[in-house]
KEKE-3310 file (N, C-alpha, C; in steps of 0.2 Angstrom, whole numbers, plus 5000, padded with zeros to 4 digits):
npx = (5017:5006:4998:5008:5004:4991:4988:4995:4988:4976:4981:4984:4971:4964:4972:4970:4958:4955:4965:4955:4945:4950:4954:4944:4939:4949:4946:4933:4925:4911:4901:4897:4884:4881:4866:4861:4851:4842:4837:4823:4826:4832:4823:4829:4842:4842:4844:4849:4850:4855:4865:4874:4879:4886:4896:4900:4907:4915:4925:4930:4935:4945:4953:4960:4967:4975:4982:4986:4994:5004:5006:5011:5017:5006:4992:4979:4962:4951:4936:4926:4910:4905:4918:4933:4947:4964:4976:4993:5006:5023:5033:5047:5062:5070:5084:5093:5097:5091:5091:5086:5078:5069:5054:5056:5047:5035:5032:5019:5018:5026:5022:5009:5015:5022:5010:5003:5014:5024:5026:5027:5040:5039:5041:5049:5039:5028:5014:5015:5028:5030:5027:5025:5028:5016:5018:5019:5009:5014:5003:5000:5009:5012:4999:4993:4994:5005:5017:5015:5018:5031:5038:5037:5044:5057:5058:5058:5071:5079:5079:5082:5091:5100:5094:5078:5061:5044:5036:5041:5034:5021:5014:5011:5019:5030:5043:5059:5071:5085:5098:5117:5126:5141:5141:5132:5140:5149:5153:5160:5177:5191:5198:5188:5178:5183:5184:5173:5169:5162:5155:5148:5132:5118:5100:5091:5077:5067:5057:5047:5061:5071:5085:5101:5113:5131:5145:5153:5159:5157:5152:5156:5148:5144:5126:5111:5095:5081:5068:5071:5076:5091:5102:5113:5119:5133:5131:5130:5133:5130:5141:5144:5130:5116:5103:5087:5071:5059:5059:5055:5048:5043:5051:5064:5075:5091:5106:5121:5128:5140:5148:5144:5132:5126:5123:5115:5104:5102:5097:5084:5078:5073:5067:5053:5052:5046:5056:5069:5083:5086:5085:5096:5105:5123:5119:5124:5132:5126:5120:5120:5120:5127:5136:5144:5158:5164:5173:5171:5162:5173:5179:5167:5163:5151:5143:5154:5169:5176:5167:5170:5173:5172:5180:5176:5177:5167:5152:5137:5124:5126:5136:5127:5117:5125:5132:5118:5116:5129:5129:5117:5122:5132:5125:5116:5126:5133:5122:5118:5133:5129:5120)
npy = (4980:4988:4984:4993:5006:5007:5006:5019:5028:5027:5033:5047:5052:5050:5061:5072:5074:5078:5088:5098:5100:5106:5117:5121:5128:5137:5146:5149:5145:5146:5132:5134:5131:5130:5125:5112:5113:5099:5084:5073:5064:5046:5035:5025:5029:5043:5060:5070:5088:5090:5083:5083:5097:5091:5083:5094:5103:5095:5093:5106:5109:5099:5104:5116:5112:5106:5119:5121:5114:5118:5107:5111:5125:5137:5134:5132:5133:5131:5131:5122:5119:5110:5103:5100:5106:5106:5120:5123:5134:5129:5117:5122:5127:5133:5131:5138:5125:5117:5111:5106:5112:5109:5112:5112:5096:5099:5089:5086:5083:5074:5064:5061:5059:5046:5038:5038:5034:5025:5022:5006:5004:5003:4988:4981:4978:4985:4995:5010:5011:5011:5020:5035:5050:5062:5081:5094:5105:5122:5130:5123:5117:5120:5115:5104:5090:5089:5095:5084:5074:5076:5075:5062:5059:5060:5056:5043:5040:5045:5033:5023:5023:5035:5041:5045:5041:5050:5041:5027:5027:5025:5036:5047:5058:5071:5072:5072:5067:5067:5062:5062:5056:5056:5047:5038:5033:5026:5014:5014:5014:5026:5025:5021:5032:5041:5040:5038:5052:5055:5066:5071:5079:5089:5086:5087:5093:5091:5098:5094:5092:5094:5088:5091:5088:5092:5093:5080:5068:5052:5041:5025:5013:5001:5003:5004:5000:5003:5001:4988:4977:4971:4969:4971:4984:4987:5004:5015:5033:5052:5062:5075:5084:5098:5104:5110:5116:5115:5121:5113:5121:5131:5140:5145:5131:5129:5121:5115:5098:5084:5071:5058:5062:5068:5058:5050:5061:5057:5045:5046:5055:5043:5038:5046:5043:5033:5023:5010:5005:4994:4993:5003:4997:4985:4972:4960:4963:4959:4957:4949:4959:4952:4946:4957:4960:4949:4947:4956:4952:4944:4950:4944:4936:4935:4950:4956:4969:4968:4975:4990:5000:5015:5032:5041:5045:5044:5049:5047:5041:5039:5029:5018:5018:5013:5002:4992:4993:4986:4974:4968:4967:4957:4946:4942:4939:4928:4918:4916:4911:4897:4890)
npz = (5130:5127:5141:5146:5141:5145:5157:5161:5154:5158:5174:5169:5167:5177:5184:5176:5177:5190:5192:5182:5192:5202:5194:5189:5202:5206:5197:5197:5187:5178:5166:5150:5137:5118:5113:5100:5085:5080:5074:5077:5090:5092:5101:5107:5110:5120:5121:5134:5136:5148:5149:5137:5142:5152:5147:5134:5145:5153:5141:5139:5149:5150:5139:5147:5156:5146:5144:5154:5161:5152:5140:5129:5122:5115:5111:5100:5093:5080:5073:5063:5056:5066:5068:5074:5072:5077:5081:5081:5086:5082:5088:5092:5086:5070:5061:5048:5042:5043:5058:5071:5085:5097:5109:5125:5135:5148:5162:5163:5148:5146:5150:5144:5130:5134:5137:5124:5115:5104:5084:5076:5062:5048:5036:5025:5011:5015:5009:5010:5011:4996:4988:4982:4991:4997:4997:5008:5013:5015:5022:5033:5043:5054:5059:5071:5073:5063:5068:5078:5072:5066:5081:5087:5075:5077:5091:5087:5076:5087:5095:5086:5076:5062:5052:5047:5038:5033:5028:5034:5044:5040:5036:5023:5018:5015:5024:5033:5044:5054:5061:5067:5082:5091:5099:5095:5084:5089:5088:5076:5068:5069:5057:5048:5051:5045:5031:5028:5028:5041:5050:5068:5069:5075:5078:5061:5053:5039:5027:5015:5005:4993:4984:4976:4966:4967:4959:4952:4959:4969:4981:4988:4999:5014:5017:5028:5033:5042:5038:5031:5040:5048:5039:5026:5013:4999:4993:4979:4982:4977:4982:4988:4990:4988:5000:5000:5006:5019:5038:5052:5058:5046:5042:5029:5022:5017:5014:5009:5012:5015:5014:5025:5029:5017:5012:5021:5018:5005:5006:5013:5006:4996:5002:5001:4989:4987:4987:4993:4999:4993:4981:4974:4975:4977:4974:4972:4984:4996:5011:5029:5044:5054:5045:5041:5042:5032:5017:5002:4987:4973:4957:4941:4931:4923:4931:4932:4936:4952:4970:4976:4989:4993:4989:4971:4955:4945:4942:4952:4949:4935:4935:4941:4929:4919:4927:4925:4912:4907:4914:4907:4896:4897:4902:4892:4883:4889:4891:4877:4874:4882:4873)
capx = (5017:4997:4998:5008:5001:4984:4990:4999:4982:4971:4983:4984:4963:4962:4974:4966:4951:4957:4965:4950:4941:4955:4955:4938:4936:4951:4943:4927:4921:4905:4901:4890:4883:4875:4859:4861:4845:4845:4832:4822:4832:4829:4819:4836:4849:4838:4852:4849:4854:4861:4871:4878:4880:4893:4901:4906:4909:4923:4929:4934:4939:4954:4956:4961:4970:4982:4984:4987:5001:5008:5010:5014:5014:5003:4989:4971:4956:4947:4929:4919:4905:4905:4924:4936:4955:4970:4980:4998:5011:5029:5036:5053:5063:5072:5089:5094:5102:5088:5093:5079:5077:5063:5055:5055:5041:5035:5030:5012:5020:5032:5016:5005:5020:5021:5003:5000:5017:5027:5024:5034:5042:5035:5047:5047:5031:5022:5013:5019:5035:5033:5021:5026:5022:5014:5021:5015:5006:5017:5001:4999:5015:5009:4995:4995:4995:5011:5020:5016:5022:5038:5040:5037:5050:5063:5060:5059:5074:5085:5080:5084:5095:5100:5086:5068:5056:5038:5033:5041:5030:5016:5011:5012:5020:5038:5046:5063:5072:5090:5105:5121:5128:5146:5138:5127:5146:5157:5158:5163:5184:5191:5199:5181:5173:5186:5183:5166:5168:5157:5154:5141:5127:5112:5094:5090:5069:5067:5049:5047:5066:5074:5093:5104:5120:5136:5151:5153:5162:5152:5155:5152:5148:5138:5122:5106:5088:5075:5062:5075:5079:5094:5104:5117:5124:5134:5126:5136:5130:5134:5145:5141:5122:5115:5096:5083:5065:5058:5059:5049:5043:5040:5056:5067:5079:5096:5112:5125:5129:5143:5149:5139:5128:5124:5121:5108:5098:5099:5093:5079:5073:5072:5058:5049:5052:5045:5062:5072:5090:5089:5082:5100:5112:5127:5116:5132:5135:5119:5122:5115:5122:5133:5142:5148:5166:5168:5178:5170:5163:5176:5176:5162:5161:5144:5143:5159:5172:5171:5164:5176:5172:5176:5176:5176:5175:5161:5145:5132:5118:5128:5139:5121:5115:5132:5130:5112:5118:5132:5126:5112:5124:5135:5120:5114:5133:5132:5115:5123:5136:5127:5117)
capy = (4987:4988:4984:4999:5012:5007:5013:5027:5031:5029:5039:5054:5054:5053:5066:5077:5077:5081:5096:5101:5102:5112:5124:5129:5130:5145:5151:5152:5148:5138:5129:5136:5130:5131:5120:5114:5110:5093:5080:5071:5060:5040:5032:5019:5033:5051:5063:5074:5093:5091:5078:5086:5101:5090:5083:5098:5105:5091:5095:5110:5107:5095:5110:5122:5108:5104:5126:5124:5112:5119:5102:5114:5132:5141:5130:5138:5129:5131:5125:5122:5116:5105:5099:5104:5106:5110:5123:5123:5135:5125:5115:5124:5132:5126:5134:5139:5121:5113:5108:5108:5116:5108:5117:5105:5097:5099:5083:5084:5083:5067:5057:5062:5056:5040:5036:5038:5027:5024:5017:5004:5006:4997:4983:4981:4976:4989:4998:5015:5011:5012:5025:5042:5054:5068:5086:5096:5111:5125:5134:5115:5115:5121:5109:5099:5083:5089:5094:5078:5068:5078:5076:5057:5055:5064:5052:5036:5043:5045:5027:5018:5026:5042:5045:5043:5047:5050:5036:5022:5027:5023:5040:5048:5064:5074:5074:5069:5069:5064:5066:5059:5058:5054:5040:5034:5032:5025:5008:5013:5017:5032:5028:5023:5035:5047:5039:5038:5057:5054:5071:5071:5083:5087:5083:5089:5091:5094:5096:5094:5091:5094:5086:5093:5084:5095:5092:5072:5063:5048:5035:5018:5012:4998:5005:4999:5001:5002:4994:4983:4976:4964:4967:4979:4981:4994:5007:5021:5041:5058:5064:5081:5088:5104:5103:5114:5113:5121:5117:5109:5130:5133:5142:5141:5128:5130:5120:5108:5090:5080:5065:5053:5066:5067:5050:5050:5063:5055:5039:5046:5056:5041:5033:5048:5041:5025:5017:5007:5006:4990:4995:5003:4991:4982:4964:4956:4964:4962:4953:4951:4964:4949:4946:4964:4959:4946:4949:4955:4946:4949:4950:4939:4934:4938:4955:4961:4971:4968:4984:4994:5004:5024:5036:5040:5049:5042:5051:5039:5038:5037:5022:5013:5015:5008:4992:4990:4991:4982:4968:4965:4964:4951:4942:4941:4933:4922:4913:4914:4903:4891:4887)
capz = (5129:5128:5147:5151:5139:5146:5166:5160:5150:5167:5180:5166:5167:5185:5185:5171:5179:5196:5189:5180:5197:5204:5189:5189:5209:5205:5192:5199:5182:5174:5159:5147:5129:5115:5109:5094:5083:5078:5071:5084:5092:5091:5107:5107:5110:5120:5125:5136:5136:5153:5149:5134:5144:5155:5142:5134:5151:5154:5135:5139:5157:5147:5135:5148:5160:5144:5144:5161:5163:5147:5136:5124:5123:5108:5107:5100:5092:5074:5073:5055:5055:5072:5068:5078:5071:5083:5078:5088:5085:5080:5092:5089:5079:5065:5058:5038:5039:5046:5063:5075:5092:5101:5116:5130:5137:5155:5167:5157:5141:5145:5152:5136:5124:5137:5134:5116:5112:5097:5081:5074:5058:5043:5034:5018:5008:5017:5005:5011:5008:4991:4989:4982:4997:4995:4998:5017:5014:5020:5029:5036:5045:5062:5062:5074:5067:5058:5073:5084:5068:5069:5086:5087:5071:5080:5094:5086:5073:5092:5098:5081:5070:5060:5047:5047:5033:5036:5025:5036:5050:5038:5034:5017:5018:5012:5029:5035:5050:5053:5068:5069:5086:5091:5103:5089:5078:5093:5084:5069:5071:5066:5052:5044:5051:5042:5024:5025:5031:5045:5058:5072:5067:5079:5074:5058:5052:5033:5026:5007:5003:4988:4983:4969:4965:4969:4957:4951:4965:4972:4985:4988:5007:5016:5019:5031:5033:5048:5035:5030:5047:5048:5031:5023:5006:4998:4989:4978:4980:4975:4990:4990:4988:4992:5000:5002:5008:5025:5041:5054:5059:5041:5039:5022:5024:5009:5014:5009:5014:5012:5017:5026:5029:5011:5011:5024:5013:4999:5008:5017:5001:4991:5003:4999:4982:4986:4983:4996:4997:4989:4973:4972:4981:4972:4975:4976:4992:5004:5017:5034:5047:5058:5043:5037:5040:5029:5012:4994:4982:4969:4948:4940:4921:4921:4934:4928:4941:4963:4969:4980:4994:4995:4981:4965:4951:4941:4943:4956:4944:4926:4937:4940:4922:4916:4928:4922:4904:4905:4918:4903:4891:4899:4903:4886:4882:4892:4888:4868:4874:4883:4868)
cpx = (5010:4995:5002:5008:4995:4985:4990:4993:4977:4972:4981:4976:4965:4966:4973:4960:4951:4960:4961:4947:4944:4956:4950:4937:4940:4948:4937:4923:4916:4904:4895:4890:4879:4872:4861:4853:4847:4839:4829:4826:4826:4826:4823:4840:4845:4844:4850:4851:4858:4866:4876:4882:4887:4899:4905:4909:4915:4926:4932:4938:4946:4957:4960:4969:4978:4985:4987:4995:5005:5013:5011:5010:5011:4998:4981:4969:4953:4944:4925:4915:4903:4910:4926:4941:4959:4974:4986:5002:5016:5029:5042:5055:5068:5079:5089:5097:5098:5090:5089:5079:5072:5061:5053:5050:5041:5033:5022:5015:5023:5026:5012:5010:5019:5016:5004:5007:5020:5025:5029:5036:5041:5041:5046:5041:5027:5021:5015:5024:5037:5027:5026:5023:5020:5018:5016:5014:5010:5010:4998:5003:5014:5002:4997:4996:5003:5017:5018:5019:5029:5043:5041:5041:5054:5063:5063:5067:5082:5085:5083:5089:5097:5098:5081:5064:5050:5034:5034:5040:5023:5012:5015:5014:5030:5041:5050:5066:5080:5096:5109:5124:5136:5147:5136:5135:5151:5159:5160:5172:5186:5192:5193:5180:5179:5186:5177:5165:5162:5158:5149:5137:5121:5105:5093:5081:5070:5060:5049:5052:5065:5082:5095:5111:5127:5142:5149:5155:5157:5155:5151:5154:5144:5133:5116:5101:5085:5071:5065:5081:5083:5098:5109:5120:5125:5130:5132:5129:5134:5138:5144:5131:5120:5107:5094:5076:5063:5060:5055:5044:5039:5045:5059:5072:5087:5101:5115:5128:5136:5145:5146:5132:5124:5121:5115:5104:5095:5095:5085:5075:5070:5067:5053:5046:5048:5050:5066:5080:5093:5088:5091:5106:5117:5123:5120:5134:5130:5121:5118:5122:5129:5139:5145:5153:5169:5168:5170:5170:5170:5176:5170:5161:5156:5143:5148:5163:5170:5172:5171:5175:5179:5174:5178:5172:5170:5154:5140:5128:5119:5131:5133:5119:5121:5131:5126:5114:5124:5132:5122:5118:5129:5131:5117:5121:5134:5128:5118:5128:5134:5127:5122)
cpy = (4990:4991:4993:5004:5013:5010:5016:5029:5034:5033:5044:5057:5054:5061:5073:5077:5080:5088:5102:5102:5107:5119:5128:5133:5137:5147:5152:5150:5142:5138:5132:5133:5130:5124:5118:5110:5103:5090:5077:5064:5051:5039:5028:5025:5041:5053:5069:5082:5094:5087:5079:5092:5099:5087:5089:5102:5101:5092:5102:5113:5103:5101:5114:5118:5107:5112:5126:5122:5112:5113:5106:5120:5135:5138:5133:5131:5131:5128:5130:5119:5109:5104:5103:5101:5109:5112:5123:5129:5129:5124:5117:5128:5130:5132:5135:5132:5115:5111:5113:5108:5115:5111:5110:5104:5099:5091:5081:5080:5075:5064:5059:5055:5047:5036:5036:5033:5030:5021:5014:5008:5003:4995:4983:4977:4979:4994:5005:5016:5012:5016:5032:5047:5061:5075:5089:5104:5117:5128:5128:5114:5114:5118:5105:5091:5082:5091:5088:5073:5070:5078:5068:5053:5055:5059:5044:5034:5041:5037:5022:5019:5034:5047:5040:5046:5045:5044:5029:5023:5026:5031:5044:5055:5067:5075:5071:5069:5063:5067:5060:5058:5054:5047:5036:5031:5031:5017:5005:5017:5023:5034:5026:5030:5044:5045:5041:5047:5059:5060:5068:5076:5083:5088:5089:5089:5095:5092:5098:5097:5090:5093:5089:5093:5091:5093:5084:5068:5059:5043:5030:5016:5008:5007:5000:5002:5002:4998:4990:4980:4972:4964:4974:4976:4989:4996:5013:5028:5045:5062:5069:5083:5094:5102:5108:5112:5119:5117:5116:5116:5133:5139:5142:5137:5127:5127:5115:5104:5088:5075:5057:5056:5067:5060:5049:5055:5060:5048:5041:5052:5052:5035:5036:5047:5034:5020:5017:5006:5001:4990:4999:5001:4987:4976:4959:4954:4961:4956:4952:4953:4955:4945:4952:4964:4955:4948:4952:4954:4951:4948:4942:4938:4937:4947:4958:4963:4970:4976:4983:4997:5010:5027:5037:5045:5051:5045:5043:5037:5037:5028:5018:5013:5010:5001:4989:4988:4984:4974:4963:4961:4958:4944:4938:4936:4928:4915:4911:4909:4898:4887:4885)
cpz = (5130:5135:5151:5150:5144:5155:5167:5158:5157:5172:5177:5166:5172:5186:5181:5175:5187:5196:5189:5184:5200:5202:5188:5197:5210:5205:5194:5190:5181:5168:5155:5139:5125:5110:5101:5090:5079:5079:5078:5084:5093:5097:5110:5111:5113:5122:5126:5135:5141:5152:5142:5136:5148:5152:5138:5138:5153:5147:5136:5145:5155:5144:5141:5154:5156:5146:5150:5163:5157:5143:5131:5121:5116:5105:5107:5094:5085:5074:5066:5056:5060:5072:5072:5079:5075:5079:5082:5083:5085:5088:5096:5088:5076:5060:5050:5038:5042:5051:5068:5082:5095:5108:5119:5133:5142:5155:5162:5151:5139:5145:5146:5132:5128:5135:5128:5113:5105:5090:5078:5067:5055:5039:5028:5014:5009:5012:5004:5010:4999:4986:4985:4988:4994:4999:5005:5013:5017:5025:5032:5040:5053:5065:5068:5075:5063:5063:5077:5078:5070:5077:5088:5080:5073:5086:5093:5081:5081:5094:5094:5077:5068:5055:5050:5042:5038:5036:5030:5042:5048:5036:5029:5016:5018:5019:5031:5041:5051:5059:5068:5078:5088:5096:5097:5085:5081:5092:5079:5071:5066:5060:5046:5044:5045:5035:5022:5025:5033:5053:5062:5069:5074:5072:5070:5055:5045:5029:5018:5002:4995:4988:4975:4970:4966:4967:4954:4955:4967:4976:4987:4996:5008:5018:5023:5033:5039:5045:5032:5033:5045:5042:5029:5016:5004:4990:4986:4978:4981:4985:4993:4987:4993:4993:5002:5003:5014:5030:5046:5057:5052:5038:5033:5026:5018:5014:5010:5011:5009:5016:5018:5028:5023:5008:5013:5023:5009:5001:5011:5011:4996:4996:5001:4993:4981:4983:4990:4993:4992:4983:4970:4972:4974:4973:4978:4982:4998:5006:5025:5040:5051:5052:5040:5039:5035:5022:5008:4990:4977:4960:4945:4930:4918:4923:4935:4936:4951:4962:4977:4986:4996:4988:4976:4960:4947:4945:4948:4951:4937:4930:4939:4934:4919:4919:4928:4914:4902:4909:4910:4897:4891:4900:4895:4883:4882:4891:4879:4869:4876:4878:4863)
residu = (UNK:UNK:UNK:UNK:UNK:UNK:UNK:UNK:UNK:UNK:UNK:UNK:UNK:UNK:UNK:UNK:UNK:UNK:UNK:UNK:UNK:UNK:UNK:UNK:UNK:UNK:UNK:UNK:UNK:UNK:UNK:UNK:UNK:UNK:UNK:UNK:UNK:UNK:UNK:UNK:UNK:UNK:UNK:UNK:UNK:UNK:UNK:UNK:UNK:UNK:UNK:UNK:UNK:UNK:UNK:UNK:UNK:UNK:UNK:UNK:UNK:UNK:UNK:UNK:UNK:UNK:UNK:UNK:UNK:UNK:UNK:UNK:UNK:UNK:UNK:UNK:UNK:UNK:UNK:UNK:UNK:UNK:UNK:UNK:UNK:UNK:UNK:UNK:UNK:UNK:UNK:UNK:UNK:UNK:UNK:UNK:UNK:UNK:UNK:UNK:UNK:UNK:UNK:UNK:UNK:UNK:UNK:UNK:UNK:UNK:UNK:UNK:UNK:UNK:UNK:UNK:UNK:UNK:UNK:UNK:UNK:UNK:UNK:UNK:UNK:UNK:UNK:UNK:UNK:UNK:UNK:UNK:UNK:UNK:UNK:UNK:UNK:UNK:UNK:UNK:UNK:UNK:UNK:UNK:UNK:UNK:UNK:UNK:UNK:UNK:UNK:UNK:UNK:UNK:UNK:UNK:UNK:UNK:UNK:UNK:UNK:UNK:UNK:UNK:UNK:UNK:UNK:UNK:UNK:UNK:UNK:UNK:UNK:UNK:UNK:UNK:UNK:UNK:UNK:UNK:UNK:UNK:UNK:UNK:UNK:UNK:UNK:UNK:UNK:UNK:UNK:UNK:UNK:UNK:UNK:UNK:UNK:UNK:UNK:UNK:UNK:UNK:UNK:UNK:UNK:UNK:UNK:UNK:UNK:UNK:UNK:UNK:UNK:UNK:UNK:UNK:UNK:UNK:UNK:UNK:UNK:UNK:UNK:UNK:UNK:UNK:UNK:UNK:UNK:UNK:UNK:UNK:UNK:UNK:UNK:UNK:UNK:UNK:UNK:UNK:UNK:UNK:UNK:UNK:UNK:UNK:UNK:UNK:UNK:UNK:UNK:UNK:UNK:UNK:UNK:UNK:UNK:UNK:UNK:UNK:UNK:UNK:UNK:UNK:UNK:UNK:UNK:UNK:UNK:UNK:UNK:UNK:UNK:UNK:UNK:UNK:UNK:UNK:UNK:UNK:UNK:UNK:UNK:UNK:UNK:UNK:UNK:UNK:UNK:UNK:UNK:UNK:UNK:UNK:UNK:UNK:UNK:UNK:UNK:UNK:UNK:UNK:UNK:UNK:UNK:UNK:UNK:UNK:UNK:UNK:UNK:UNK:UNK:UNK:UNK:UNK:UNK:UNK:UNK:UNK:UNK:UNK:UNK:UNK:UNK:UNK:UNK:UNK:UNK:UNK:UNK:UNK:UNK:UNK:UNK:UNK:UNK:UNK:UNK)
# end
């Protein structure tokens, strides 16, 4: 992978710089700067002002190059104090149901993304994963930093799966990103996919989600992880929730979920949470993915009734305190007879 980013890296420079001659020979234009006053410079390291002067002359010879081949339209500049933050208009535009509309790149744009590469997803142990993340800024949103994460979750989200939070890409912040596809659910059969009540959905982007439970109904269903590669076990949740948040432009975001769709909310708001699916998994169940056809454990002395799959009336999070409590109290029974 190294090998072929670093290629791709070296064509995009020769090619950026060859531009960058093109664009000024147009333009007719030259570089001009300003001096900055600065201590006297060590006898190790002298530096020039011509040679600052070319540097920020190819600095903004790339600035105008990315403007040129439009990797992405609306992008303007913020400088404090020497720094120098990019500000981007959205990527997008983002529905009342969160479902995200990216604007597509050009030929620049692919080869950038090319370059700069994916990251993995972090596995369980990784610290982030069990993090609280922090909430985004709305006048943060059109950062650029906050669009290219959005842009590279939505990627990695279509290559692996059909959630992503922010957290298991190692960075700490409330953002989800979630798309069913009816390719993505062609080998689950119908009549699953009609219990689990499993639609297609296009990509959805939701920035400092909020979930609120919708009635009582709940259901129990394998579930599986990206940071808990290789494994499934069923997990019960509320069936219906309504979420709100913004979306990846900064729009409001207010809809209702149900189904499996609800599901993959409530799973990708509960990394935010710093909680993995298996903090709520029947334990019983987990298993590793090449055997999720075989049977159910079934009733246990100690762990009380086999768990089921589908729905049910019982509230999700009163049915987890109940088989905490009463797991404990069987347990404690247990131990009494031994003795």
């Amino acid at each position: 992978m190294m090998g072929d980013h670093t290629s791709v890296g070296g064509w995009i420079g020769c090619l950026v710089q060859s531009r960058a001659r093109d664009v000024r020979a147009m333009r007719g234009t030259t570089t001009t700067t300003t001096t900055v006053a600065t201590s006297t410079p060590r006898p190790s390291r002298v530096t020039s002002s011509s040679s600052r002067a070319r540097r920020e002359g190819r600095r903004r010879s790339l600035g105008r190059v990315g403007a040129d081949f439009g990797f992405r339209s609306g992008s303007a500049e913020t400088r404090r104090r020497g720094a120098t933050t990019t500000r981007t208009r959205a990527y997008g535009e983002s529905e009342r149901d969160g479902t995200w509309k990216e604007k597509p790149l050009n030929a620049f744009g692919n080869l950038m993304n090319a370059a700069r590469g994916r990251r993995e997803v972090l596995q369980a142990g990784a610290p982030p994963l069990r993090d609280v993340a922090k909430e985004v800024d709305p006048k943060r949103i059109d950062d650029g930093d906050v669009q290219e994460l959005i842009s590279e979750m939505v990627s990695v989200c279509r290559a692996r799966g059909v959630g992503l939070a922010a957290p298991q890409l190692g960075t700490r912040l409330r953002v989800i990103v979630l798309e069913d596809t009816a390719e993505g659910m062609s080998d689950v059969s119908e009549e699953e996919r009609k219990l689990q009540k499993r639609e297609p959905f296009a990509v959805k982007v939701i920035i400092n989600p909020v979930l609120t439970p919708i009635g009582d109904l709940s259901a129990s269903f394998f579930e599986g992880c990206l940071s808990v590669a290789g494994y499934r076990a069923v997990v019960r949740r509320h069936l219906r929730v309504r979420c709100q948040g913004l979306g990846a432009d900064g729009s409001v975001v207010d809809f209702e979920a149900t189904g499996w769709q609800a599901r993959i909310l409530q799973h990708e708001l509960d990394h935010l949470n710093g909680v993995l699916y298996t903090d709520r998994m029947d334990s019983r169940t987990f298993r590793r993915v090449d055997l999720l056809k075989e049977a159910l454990p079934g009733d246990h002395p100690e762990f009380g009734p086999a768990t089921t799959l589908g729905e049910s009336k019982t509230p999700a999070n009163e049915t987890r305190a109940a088989a905490v409590d009463a797991a404990e109290i069987r347990a404690k029974s247990a131990r009494k007879k031994r003795r």
